[in-house]
C-alpha positions in Angstrom: 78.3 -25.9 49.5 79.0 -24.0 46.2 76.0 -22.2 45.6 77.1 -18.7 46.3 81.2 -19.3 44.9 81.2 -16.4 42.5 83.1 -19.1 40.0 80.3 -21.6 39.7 77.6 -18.4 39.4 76.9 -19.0 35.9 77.6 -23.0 36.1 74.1 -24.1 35.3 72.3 -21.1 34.1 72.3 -19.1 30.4 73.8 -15.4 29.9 71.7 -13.2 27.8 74.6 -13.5 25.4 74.4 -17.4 25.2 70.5 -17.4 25.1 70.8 -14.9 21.9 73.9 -16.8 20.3 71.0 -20.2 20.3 68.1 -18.0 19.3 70.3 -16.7 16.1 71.6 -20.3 15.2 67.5 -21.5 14.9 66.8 -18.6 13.2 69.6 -19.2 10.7 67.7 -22.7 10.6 64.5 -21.4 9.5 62.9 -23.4 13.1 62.6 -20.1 15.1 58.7 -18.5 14.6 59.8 -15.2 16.0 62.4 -12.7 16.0 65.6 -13.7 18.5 64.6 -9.7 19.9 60.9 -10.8 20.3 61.9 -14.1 21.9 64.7 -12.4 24.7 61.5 -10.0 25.3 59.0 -12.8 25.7 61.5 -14.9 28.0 63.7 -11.9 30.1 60.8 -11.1 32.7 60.0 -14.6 33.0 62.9 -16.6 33.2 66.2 -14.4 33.7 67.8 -12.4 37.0 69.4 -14.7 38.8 72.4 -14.1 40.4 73.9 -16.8 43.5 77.1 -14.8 44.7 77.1 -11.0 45.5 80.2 -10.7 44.0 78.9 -11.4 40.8 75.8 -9.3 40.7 76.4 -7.6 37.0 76.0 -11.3 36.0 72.3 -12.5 36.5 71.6 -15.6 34.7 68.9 -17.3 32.7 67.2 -20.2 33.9 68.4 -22.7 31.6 66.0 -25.6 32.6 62.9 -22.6 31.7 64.7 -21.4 28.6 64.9 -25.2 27.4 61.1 -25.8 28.1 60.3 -22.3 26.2 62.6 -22.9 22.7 61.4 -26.9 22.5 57.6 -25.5 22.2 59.2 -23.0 20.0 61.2 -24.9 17.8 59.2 -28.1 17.3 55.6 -26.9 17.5 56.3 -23.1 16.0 54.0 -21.8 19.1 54.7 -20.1 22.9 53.9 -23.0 25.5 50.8 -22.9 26.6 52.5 -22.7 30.4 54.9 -20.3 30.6 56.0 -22.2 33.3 57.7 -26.1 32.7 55.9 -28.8 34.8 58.6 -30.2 36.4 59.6 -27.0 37.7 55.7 -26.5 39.5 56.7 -30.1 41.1 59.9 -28.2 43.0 57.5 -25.3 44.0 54.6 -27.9 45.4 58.0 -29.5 47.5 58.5 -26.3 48.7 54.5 -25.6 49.6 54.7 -29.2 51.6 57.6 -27.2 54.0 54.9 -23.8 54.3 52.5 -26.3 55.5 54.5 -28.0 58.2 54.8 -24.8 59.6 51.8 -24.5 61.9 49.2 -22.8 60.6 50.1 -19.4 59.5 52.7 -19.2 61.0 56.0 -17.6 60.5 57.2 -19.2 57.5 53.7 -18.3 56.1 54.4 -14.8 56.8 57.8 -14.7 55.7 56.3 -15.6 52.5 53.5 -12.8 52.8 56.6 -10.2 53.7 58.5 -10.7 50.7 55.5 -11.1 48.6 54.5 -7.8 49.6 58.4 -6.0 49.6 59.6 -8.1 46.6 62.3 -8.5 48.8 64.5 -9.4 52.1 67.4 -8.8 53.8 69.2 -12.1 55.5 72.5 -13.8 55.8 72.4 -17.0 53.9 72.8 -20.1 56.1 74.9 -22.5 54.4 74.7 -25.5 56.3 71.0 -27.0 58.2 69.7 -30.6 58.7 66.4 -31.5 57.3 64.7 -31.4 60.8 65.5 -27.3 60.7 64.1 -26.2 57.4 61.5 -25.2 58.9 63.4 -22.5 61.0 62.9 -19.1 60.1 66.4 -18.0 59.1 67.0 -21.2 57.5 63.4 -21.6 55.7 65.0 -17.9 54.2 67.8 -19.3 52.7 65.8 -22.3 51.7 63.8 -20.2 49.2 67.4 -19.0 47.9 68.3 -22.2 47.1 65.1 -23.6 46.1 65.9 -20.4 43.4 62.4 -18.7 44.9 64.9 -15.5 45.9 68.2 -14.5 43.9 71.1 -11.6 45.4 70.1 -8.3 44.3 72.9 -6.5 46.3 74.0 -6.1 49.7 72.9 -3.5 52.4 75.3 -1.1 54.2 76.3 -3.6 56.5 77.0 -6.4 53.8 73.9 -8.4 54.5 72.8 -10.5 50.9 69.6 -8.9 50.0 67.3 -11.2 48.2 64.6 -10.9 46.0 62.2 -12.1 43.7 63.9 -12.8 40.0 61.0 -12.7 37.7 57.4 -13.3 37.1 57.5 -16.8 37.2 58.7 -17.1 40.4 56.4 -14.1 42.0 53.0 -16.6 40.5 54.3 -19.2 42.7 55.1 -17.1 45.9 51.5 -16.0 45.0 50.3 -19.2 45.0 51.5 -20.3 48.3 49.6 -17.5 49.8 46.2 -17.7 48.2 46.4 -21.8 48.9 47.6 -20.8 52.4 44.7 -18.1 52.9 42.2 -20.7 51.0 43.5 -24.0 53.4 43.0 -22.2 56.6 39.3 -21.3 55.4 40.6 -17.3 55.9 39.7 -16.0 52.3 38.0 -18.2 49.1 37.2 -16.9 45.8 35.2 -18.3 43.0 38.3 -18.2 40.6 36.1 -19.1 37.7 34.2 -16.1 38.2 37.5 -14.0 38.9 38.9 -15.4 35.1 36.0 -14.1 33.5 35.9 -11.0 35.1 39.9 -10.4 34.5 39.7 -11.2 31.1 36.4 -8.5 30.7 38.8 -6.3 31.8 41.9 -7.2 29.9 39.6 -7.6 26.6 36.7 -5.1 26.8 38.3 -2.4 29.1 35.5 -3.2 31.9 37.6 -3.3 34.8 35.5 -2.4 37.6 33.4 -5.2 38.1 36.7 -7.0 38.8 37.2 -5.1 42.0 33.6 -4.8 42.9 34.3 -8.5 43.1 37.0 -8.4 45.5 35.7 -5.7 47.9 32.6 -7.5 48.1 34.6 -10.8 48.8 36.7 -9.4 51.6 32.9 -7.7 53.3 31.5 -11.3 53.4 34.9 -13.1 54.5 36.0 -10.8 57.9 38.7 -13.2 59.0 40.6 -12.4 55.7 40.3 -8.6 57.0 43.6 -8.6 59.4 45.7 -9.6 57.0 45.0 -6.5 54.7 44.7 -3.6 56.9 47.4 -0.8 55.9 48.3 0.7 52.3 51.4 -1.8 51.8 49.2 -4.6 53.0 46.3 -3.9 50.9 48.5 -3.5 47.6 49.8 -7.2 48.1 46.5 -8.4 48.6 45.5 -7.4 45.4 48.9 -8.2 44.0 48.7 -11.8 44.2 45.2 -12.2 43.3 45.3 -9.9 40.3 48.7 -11.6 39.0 46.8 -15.2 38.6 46.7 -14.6 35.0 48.8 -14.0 32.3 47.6 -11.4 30.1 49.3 -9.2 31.4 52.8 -8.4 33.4 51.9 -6.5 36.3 54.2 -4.2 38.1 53.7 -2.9 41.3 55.8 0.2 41.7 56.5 1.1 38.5 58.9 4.1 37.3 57.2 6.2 35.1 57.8 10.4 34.3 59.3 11.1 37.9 57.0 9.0 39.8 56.1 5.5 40.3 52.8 4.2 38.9 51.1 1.7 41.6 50.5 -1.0 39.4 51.1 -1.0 35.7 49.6 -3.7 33.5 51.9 -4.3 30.4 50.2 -6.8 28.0 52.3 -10.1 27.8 54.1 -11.3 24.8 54.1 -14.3 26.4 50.7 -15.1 26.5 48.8 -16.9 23.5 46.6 -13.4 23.4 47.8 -10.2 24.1 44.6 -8.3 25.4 44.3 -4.7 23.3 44.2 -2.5 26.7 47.1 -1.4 29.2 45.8 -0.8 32.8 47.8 2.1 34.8 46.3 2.0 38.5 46.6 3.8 41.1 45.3 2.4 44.8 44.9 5.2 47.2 44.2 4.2 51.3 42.8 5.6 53.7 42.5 4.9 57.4 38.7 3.7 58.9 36.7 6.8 59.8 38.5 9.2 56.9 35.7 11.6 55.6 34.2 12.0 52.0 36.6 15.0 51.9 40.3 13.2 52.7 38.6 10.4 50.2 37.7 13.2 47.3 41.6 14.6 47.9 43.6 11.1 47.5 41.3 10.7 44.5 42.4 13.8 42.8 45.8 13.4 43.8 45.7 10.1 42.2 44.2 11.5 39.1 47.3 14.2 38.7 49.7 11.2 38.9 48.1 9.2 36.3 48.0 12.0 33.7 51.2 12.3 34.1 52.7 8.7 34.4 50.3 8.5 30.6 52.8 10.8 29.5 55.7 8.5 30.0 57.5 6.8 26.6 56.3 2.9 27.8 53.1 3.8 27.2 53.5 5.5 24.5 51.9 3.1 21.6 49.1 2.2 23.8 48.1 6.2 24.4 48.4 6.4 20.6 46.2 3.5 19.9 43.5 4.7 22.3 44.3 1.2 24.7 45.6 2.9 27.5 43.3 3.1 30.7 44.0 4.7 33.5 42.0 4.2 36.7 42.1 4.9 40.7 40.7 3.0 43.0 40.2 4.2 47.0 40.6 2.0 49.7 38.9 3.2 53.5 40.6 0.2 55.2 39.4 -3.0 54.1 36.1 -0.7 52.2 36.6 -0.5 48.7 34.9 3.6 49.1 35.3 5.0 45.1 36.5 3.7 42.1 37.0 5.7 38.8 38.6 6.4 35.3 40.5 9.4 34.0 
């Protein structure tokens, strides 16, 4: 097993430096439609931070089979794919799905999945050597999404445990995926995702985003069994998450540094999708424990309303402020009862 020598780190993968040094020799060719800055913006949050040895963590890696998939669309057709994501690699992810499955119900593998979902990432030793018949163990169904490429080495913790976490954006869909199939098999919580399209895309191209969660709230009163899943702040952010990331309009990041503070959830519009939508969503989900007064719900509203005025501030939403795009909205959680929702 050489998956985590730090000499074969970058054996299969593509440097930012390599990726730009192919960019600039289409260019020169005239069969690159886009800048080689635009295309390393378009492709960075998708397809790059991998890194297989934590002695080699200043040197994350492209992945080269993604990059491939992205430039042939580029360079022969003059257009983004219409995927971001190549085929062949959904077939490894639905391999992958099959194992979640054989692991009874919800069970722990499921919530494995939910925890670093959730946390964007772990902390585990990487098992190097398992037969087939123990995938399915927890510590080894860990290491499995390592080297399935579900979880790259971010660092190490103060005892010099790997921790592991999600790359990019393409990988998050899919850890997203196995939880609303998961949720969806086991008949726990269903959505009409026609109706939740139409409703995202209201909100990403007319700036009417709260039918969107009146939708979801309203989901998770009719569907209780969905409602034990979600209780807690942390809990309630990764519900909405994975639901809200099904789309690609935007990149959405949870937790996201902005003038001293971290903004909830910030949705950047995406380069790489085939329209970018003309508003930038800053949100803020406040929580608040069953029985918590119009008062305590009033408070976490206003405090939420200070943040986003001054996360607006910030320089990365600077040219949406300026072009009147940028919204910035609170929504109030009194456990699993979606209580206010409003816009700054």
């Amino acid at each position: 097993n050489i998956t985590t020598d730090p000499w074969f780190n970058d054996l299969v993968g593509f440097s930012e430096k390599e990726l730009r040094e192919m960019l600039t020799y289409y260019k020169e060719q005239d069969a690159l439609p886009m800048s080689v800055d635009d295309a390393v913006t378009m492709m960075k949050p998708n397809y790059d931070n991998y890194c297989f040895s934590k002695n080699k963590l200043a040197d994350c890696m492209f992945n080269s089979d993604m990059v491939l998939y992205c430039m042939k669309s580029l360079i022969l057709h003059g257009v983004k794919p219409d995927e971001i994501v190549d085929p062949n690699i959904r077939t490894d992810f639905n391999k992958l799905a099959y194992l979640v499955r054989l692991d009874h119900g919800l069970g722990e593998n499921f919530s494995v999945i939910k925890e670093i979902a959730e946390q964007g990432e772990i902390v585990t030793e990487i098992v190097t050597h398992f037969s087939a018949l123990e995938m399915t163990d927890v510590g080894n169904f860990k290491s499995l999404l390592f080297y399935f490429g579900l979880l790259s080495i971010k660092g190490v913790d103060m005892m010099g445990r790997p921790i592991l976490h999600i790359p990019n954006l393409v990988v998050r869909e899919q850890l997203f995926n196995f939880l609303i199939q998961g949720y969806a098999r086991h008949d726990i919580f269903k959505l009409d995702v026609n109706r939740l399209r139409t409703l995202f895309e209201n909100m990403s191209f007319k700036g009417d985003w709260k039918p969107l969660f009146e939708f979801l709230a309203e989901a998770i009163q009719e569907q209780s069994r969905i409602r034990e899943y979600i209780e807690g702040e942390a809990h309630i952010k990764g519900f909405l998450l994975a639901y809200l990331s099904m789309f690609r309009y935007y990149q959405l990041y949870p937790e996201y540094e902005m003038n001293k503070g971290f903004a909830d959830f910030f949705f950047k519009p995406s380069p790489a999708a085939p329209v970018s939508p003309p508003y930038t969503y800053l949100l803020e989900v406040k929580y608040a424990k069953a029985g918590a007064s119009e008062k305590e719900i009033r408070a976490l509203a206003d405090d939420a309303r200070e943040q986003l005025i001054r996360y607006s501030k910030d320089e990365c939403v600077a040219e949406a402020r300026e072009k009147g795009g940028l919204k910035l909205a609170t929504i109030v959680w009194r456990s699993w009862e979606l209580v206010l929702m409003e816009e700054v």
